[in-house]
C-alpha positions in Angstrom: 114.2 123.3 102.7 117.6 121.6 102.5 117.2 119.7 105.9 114.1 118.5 104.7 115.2 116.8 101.4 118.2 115.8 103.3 115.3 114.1 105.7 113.6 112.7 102.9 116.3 111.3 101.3 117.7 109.3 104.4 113.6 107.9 104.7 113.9 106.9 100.6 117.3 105.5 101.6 115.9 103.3 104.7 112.8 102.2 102.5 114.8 100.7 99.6 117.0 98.8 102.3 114.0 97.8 103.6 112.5 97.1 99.6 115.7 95.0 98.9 115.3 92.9 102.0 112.0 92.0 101.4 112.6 90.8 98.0 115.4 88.9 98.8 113.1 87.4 101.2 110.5 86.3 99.3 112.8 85.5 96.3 114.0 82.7 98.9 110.9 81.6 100.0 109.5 81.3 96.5 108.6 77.2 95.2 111.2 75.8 92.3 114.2 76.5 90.9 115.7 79.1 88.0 117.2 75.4 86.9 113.8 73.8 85.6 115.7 71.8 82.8 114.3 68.2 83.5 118.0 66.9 82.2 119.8 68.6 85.0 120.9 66.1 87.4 121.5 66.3 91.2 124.9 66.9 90.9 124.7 69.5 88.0 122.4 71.2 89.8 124.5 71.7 93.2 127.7 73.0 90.5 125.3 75.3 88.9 123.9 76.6 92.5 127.7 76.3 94.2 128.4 78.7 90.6 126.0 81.7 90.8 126.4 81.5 95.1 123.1 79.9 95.8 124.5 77.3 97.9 125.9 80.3 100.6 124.0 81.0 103.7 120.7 83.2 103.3 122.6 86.1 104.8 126.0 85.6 103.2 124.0 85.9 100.1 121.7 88.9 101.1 124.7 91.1 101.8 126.7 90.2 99.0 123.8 91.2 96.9 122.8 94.7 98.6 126.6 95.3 98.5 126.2 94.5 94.3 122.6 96.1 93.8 124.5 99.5 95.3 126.6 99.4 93.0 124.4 99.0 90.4 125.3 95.2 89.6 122.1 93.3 89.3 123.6 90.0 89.1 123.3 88.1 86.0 119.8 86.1 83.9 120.0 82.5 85.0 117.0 81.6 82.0 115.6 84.2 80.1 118.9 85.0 78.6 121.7 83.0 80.4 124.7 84.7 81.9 123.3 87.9 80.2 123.6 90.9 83.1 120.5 92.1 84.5 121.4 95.5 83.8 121.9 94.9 80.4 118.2 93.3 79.6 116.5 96.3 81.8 118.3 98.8 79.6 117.5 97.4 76.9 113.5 97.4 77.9 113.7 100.8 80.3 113.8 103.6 77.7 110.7 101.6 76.1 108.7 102.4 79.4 109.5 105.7 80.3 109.1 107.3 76.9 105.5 105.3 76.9 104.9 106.1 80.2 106.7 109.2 80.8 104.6 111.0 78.0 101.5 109.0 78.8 102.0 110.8 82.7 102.6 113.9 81.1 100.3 114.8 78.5 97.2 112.7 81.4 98.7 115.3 83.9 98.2 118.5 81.6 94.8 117.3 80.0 93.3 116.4 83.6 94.1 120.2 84.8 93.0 121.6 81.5 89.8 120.0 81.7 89.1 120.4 85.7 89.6 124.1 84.9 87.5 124.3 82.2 84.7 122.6 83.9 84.7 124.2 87.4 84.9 127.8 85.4 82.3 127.0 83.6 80.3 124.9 86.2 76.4 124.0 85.4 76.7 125.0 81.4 77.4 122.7 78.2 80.6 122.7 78.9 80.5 121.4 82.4 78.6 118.1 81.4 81.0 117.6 78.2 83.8 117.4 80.4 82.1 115.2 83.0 80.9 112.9 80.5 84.9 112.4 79.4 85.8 111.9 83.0 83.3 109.8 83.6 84.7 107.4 80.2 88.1 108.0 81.5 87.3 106.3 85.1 84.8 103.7 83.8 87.1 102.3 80.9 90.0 99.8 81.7 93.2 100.7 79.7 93.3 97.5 78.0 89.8 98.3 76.3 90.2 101.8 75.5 94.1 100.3 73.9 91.8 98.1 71.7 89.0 100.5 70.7 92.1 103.7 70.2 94.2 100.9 68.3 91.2 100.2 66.0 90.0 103.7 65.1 93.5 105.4 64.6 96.0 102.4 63.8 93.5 100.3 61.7 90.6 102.2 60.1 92.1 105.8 59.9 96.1 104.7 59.6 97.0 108.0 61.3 99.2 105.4 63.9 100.9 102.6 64.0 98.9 99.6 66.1 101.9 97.5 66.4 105.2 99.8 68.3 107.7 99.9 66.0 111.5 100.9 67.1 112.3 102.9 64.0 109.0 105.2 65.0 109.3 105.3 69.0 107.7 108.9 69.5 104.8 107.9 66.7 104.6 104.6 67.8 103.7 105.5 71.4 100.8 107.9 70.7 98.1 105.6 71.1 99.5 103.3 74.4 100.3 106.8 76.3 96.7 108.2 75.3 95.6 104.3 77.0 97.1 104.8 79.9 97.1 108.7 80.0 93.0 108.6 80.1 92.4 107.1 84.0 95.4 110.1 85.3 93.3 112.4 82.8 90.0 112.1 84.4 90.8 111.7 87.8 92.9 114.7 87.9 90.2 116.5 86.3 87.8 115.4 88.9 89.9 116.2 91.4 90.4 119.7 90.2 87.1 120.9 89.7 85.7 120.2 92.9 88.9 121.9 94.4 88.5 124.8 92.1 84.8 125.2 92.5 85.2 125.6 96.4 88.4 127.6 95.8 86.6 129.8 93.4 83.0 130.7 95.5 85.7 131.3 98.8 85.9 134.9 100.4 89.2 135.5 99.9 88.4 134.9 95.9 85.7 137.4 96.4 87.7 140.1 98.2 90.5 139.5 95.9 87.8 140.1 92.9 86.8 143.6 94.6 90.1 144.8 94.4 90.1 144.6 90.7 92.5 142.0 90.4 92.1 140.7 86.5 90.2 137.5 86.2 92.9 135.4 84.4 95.6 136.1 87.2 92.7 134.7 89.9 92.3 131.8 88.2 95.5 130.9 86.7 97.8 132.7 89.9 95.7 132.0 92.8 93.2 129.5 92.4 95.2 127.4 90.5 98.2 127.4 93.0 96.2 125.9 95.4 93.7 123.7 93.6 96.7 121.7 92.0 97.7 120.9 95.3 95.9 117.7 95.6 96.1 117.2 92.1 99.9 116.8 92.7 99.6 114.5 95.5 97.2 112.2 93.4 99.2 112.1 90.4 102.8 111.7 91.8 101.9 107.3 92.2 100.3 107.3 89.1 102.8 108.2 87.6 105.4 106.1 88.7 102.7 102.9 87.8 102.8 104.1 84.3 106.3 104.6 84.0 107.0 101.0 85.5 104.8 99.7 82.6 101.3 98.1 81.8 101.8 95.0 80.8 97.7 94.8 79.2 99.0 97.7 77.3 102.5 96.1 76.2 100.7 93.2 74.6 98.3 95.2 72.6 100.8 97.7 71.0 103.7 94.8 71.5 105.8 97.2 73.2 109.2 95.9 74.4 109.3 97.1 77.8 109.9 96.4 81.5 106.2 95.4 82.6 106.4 92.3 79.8 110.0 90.9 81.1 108.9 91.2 84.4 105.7 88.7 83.7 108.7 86.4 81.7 111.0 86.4 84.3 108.7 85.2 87.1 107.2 82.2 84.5 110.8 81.3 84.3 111.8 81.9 87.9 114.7 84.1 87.1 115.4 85.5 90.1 117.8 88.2 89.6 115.5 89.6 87.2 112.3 89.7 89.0 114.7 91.5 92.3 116.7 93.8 89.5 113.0 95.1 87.8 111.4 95.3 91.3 114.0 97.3 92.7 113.8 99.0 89.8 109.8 100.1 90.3 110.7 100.6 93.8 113.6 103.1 92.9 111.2 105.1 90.4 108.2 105.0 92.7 110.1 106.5 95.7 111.9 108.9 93.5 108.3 110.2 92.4 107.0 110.4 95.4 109.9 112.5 96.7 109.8 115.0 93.8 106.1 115.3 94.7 106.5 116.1 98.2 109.4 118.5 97.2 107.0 120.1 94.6 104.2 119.9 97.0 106.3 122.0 99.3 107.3 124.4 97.0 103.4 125.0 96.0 102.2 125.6 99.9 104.8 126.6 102.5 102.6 126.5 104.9 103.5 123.1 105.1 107.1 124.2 105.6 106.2 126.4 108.6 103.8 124.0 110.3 107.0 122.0 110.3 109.1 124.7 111.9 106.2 125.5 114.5 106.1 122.1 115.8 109.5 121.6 115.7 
C-alpha cells in the first residue's frame, strides 16, 4: 500500500511539472500584453517588462517561476489588482469554491448512491421509474438552467433562500448553487449504480450468500454495495474536482465570488500570473482527487492490489 501511494505521488509530482510547463508555454505564446494601457509608451513598457522579469530569456523565466510556484509564490497581479500577490486574490476567492463545490460534490455523491440503491432494489415498480424520471432531469438539464429555475422557486417565490450569495450567510447562501451543480453528479451516479447493483444483486454468489441466511440489509448495504460503488467512485472522483474548481454559469447566477469568475477576468485582462496561479491551482485539486480516488478505490477492491503484486 505504502509503495503504491509513494508511486502515485512521484506520477502526481511529474504531472504538475509537466502542468506548469505547459502553461508557461502557452502563457508565452499567448497574443498581447498584461500592459494594454494605450498611454504606455515604448519605453515604459520595456521598464515595466525589465520590472516583473519579462524581458529574461524564456527559460530563465520558466525556472525562476517553478522555483516560486514550489514555494507557493504565485507571483504578483499585473491588472486585475496591480502588484496585489496572486496568492492573496485566490485566497480570497478559494474558500468560496470549495464550500460551493465541496458540499455540492458531497451531498450529489450521497443522493446519486441513495437513489441508485433505491431503484435497482426496487427494480420494475413505482419506485424504479420515479427515480429514473429524476436521473433522467438531472442529465438532460444544464446547471445554468436548473440555477435559474431552483433560484426562482426557492430564493424568489418561496424566500426559503437567498438568490443572490451573501458572505454573512455562506452555508445558506450556497444551498441552491451546490443543489445546481450537485444534480448532473446526482444522476449519473445513480445511473451508474443501479445497473451495477442490478447485476450485482441477480449474481450467484448473491444467491448462495442469501441461502445461507445472511440478513438482507447486510447483502445489500455489506456486499453489494462494496462492489457496486466501485465505479461509482471512479466516476465521481473528476467530477468532483470540476465542481470544486468552480462553475462560472453558476457563479453569475448566485454572484458567488469564487475562483471560476477571476479566472474568466484574468484572461480578458491577460493577467498572466493569474491565469498560471488558478490553473495550477485546478490542476493541483484535480490530481489530488484523483489520487484519493485511486487510494479509496484500492482500499474498496484489493484485488487490484494483488493483480499488482502478481504481475510484479
Amino acid at each position: 500500500m505504502k509503495k503504491y501511494i509513494a508511486k502515485r505521488l512521484l506520477v502526481s509530482a511529474a504531472s504538475l511539472l509537466a502542468v506548469l510547463f505547459i502553461l508557461f508555454l502557452l502563457m508565452d505564446l499567448l497574443p498581447g500584453s498584461p500592459f494594454n494601457d494605450e498611454k504606455l509608451t515604448e519605453g515604459q513598457l520595456l521598464i515595466l517588462k525589465e520590472k516583473y522579469g519579462l524581458d529574461r530569456p524564456f527559460f530563465t523565466r520558466f525556472l525562476t517561476y517553478a522555483g516560486n510556484m514550489i514555494k507557493g509564490d504565485l507571483g504578483v497581479s499585473y491588472s486585475i489588482a496591480k502588484d496585489v500577490p496572486v496568492a492573496e486574490l485566490i485566497a480570497n476567492r478559494l474558500p468560496v469554491s470549495l464550500q460551493v463545490g465541496g458540499l455540492a460534490a458531497f451531498a450529489g455523491g450521497i443522493a446519486g448512491i441513495a437513489l441508485g440503491m433505491v431503484s435497482a432494489v426496487k427494480e420494475g415498480k413505482f419506485s424504479d421509474g420515479a427515480a429514473m424520471i429524476l436521473t433522467v432531469l438531472g442529465l438532460s438539464l444544464p446547471s445554468y438552467v436548473l440555477a435559474l429555475i431552483l433560484s426562482y422557486v426557492f430564493g424568489f417565490r418561496l424566500h426559503w433562500f437567498p438568490i443572490l450569495y451573501r458572505l454573512d450567510f455562506p452555508l445558506w447562501s450556497s444551498v441552491l448553487p451546490a443543489a445546481a451543480l450537485g444534480a448532473f453528479m446526482a444522476a449519473s451516479v445513480a445511473r451508474v449504480m443501479r445497473a451495477e447493483l442490478i447485476l450485482i444483486l441477480k449474481s450467484e454468489y448473491m444467491a448462495f450468500a442469501e441461502s445461507r441466511g445472511v440478513p438482507e440489509r447486510r447483502l445489500l448495504f455489506v456486499h453489494a454495495l462494496k462492489n457496486g460503488i466501485l465505479p461509482a467512485v471512479a466516476l465521481m472522483a473528476p467530477m468532483t474536482a470540476s465542481m470544486i474548481t468552480g462553475s462560472l454559469a453558476v457563479e453569475k447566477i448566485f454572484s458567488i465570488p469564487g475562483t471560476g469568475s477571476l479566472m474568466v477576468t484574468a484572461i480578458q485582462s491577460n493577467d498572466y500570473n493569474v491565469v498560471a496561479g488558478l490553473a495550477f491551482l485546478f490542476s493541483c485539486i484535480y490530481i489530488a482527487v484523483m489520487l484519493a480516488a485511486d487510494i479509496l478505490y484500492e482500499i474498496l477492491n484489493p484485488g487490484i492490489r494483488i493483480a499488482g503484486r502478481e504481475a510484479a
